[in-house]
N, C-alpha and C positions, 0 to 999 in steps of 0.2 A: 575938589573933584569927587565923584562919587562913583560908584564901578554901577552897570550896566546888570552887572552879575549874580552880584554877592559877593561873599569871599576867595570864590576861585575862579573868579571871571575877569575879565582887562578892557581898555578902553582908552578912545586916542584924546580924552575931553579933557586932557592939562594943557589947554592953549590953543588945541590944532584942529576943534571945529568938528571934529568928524561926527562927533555924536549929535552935538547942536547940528550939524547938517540934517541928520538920518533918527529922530526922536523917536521913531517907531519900530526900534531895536527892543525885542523881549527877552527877558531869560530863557536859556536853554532848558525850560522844562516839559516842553512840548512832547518829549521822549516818554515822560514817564507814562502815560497812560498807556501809547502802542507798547512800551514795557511790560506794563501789567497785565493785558491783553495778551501778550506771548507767551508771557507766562504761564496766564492760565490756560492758555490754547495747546501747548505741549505738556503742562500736567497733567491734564485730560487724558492726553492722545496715551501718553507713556508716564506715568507716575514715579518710576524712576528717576524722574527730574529730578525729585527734591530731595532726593537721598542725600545722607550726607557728603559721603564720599563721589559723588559726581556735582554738588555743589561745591565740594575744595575743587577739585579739577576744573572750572568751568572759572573759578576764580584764579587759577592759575595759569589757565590758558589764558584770561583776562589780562595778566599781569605786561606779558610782551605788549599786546595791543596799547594798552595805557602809557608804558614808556617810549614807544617809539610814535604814538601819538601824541606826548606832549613835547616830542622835541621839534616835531611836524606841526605841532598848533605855534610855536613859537617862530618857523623858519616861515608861516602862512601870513599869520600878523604882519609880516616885513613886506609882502606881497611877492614870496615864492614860493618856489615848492623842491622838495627833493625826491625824484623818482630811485635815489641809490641805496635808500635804507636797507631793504631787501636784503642786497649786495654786501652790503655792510657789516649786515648780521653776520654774514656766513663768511672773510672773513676776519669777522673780529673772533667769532667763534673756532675758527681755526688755529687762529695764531694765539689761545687761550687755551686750547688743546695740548701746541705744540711744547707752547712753557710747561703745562703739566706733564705730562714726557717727557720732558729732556733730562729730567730728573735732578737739575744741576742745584736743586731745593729744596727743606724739606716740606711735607705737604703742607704745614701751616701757612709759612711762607710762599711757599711757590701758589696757594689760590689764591691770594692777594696781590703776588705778583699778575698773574693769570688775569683779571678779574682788569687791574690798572691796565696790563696791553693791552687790551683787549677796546676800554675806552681809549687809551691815546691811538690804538689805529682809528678807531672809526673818529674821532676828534681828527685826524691826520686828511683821513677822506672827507669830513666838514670843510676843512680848510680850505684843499684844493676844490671844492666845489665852491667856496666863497671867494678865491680868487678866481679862477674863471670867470665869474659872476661877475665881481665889481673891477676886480684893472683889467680882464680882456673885453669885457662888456657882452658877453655870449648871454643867451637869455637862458634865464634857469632851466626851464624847459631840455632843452638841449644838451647844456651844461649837464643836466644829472642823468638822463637819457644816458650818454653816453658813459658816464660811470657807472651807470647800472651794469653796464656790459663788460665795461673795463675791471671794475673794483671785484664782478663774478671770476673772472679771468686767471687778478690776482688771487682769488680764492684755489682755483686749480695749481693754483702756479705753487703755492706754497705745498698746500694739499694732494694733487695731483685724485684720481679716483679713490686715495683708499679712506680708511674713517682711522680715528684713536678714539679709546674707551678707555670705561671703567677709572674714572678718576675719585679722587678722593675725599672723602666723604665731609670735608672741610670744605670744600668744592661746590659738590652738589649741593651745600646747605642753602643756596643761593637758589635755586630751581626747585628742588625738592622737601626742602626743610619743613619745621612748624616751630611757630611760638602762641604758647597757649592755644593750640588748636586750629591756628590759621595758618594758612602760608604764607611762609615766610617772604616767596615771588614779591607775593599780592602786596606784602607791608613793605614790601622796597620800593614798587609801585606807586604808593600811595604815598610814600615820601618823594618819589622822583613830580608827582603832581603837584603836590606840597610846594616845594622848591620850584616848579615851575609857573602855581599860583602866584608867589612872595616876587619869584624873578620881574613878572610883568606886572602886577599890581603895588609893589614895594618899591621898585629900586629907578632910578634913571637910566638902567638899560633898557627896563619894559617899554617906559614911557616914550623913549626915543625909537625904538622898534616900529611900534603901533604908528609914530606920529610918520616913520618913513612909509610905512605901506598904507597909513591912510593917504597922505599925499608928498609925494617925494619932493617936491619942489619948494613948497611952504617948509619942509623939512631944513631945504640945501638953505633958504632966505633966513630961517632962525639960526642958522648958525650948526646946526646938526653935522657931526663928521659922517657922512652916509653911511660911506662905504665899512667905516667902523663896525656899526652896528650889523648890518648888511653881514657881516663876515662874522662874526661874534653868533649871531644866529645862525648860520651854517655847521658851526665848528659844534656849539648845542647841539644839534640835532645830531650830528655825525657820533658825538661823545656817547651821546644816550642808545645812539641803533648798536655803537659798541657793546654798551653795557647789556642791550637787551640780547644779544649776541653771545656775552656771558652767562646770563640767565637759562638762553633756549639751548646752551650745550650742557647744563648742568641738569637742566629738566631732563633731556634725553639721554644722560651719561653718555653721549657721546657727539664727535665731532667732525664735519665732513663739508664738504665746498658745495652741494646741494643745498644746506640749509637757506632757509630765509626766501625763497621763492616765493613771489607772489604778496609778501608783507608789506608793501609801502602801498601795495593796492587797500590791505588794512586800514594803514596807518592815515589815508587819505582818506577812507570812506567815517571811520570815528571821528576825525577831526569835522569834516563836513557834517555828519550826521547832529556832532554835537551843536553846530551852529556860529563857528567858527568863517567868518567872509572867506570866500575863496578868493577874493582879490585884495587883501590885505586891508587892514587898518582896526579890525576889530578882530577879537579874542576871547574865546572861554575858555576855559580848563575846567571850569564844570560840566558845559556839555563835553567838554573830549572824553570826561569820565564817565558819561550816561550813554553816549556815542559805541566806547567800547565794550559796557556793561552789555548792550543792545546788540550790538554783534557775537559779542559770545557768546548771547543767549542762544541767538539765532542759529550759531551755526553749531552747539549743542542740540539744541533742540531737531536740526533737522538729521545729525547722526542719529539720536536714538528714535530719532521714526525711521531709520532705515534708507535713508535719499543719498543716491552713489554721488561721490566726490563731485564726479562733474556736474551733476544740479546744484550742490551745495557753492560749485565757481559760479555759475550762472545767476544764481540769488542774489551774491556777495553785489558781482559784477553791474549786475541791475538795479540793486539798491544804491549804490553810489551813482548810479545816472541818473534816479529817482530823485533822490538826495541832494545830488547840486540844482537839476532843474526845480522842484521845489524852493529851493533859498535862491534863487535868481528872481523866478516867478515873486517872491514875496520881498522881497528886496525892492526889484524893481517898482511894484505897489506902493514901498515909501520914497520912490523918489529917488532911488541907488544904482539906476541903470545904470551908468557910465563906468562904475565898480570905483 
């Protein structure tokens, strides 16, 4: 078999046809030109782009995007979706606050602890979104719809309005850090894509993933335990919006049942942008990585032109409508109508 991709891309052609169906699947490189085009379109405008220090930022705001995009490229491939990541951030992010507070550790220990609850709740909220899913048979759709709302809830519940700060600088090295000059976010990042390249392109959980959401049935007739995998991908994704949950409380030193608003509209719009089927059975983690790079350009660039919040929701908003109608329109071209 051979990947579609390169090295961080995945693909259902160990047995299951999707690719031999669909031959007119390109690499997600499509991005890079409107890439460089942005680029140079905002270095122009404000030259402060390329400063340093708003390039570490741009790459550390990149870093959320990226992991809870590749835990969303993996829950897509299966032919779902999770609208609850958002949710999840804020929280795994709270209940990663609370362990640092409670004081019952010292700081070494307690961010490590902080950092683990933080993924086992949102791994906890994968779960239950995976069961919903495969033994009540609810459509994902709905299924995470409704944890969007629910899983916010518990964020108040725990949190109630107020925030915790100021944690410990063991802590924050996670959000804030540097190693030889980079951030530290961004290299966590980039192993969280890493591992989620290897997960689908290396191992028999990718392959069975891809083969479920290229076609569920050819899946259930090979012998495929569906719903396994099905659920395995949930619990991924949940685990990663945890950890990214971890990240975006240590980035802001602080922690509060607000967070994470509006993120899985992110996390959906990089996945899509990168090239990822929205109806399952193919995958990149390359384009989720050019998908987020492109968004954070984007919505860098249009702060320092000066564009209030609500244009910069409006853009985001637009572009992922842009974004799926395009890969439908070209899909459908090879022959993919059906999804």
């Amino acid at each position: 078999m051979t990947t579609a991709n390169g090295d961080m891309s995945a693909d259902t052609g160990r047995g299951f046809g999707f690719l031999e169906r669909n031959p007119g699947l390109v690499p997600p490189l499509g991005l890079l030109v409107p890439l460089v085009l942005l680029i140079a379109l905002i270095t122009v405008i404000n030259p402060v782009f390329l400063d340093g220090r708003n390039v570490f930022n741009v790459f550390r705001q990149i870093a959320i995007f990226l992991v809870l995009g590749t835990g969303m490229t993996i829950v897509m491939a299966a032919r779902g979706i999770d609208l609850s990541v958002g949710s999840t951030v804020a929280l795994s992010g709270c209940v990663a606050g609370l362990v640092l507070k409670s004081g019952a550790f010292g700081d070494g220990p307690a961010s490590i602890i902080a950092v683990i609850a933080a993924i086992g709740v949102g791994a906890a909220v994968g779960f239950g979104n995976g069961f919903a899913v495969t033994a009540l048979k609810v459509p994902p759709l709905i299924v995470t719809l409704g944890t969007l709302t629910a899983v916010r809830g518990f964020a108040y519940l725990v949190m109630g309005s107020d925030q915790v700060r100021n944690f410990p600088d063991s802590f924050l090295w996670i959000g804030q850090g540097r190693v030889w000059g980079l951030p530290a976010a961004g290299l966590v990042a980039l192993a969280v894509v890493l591992f989620g390249a290897f997960l689908m392109n290396k191992t028999r959980f990718g392959t069975y993933v891809l083969a479920v959401g290229g076609d569920r049935s050819a899946a259930i007739r090979a012998g495929i335990r569906v719903r396994r995998y099905e659920m395995g991908a949930y619990i991924i994704c949940g685990a990663l919006a945890g950890l990214a949950g971890a990240m975006l409380v240590a980035r802001l030193n602080a922690a509060q049942a607000v967070l994470g608003a509006t993120m899985e509209l992110h996390a959906i719009a990089v996945v899509v942008l990168g090239g990822t089927f929205l109806f399952g059975g193919y995958a990149t983690l390359l384009g989720t990585f050019f998908g987020a790079v492109f968004l954070g350009v984007a919505e860098n660039g249009l702060l320092l032109m000066g564009v209030p919040f609500y244009w910069q929701q409006i853009v985001i908003g637009t572009t992922l409508v842009v974004a799926v109608a395009i890969q439908l329109y070209r899909f459908r071209r090879q022959g993919m109508a059906s999804g």
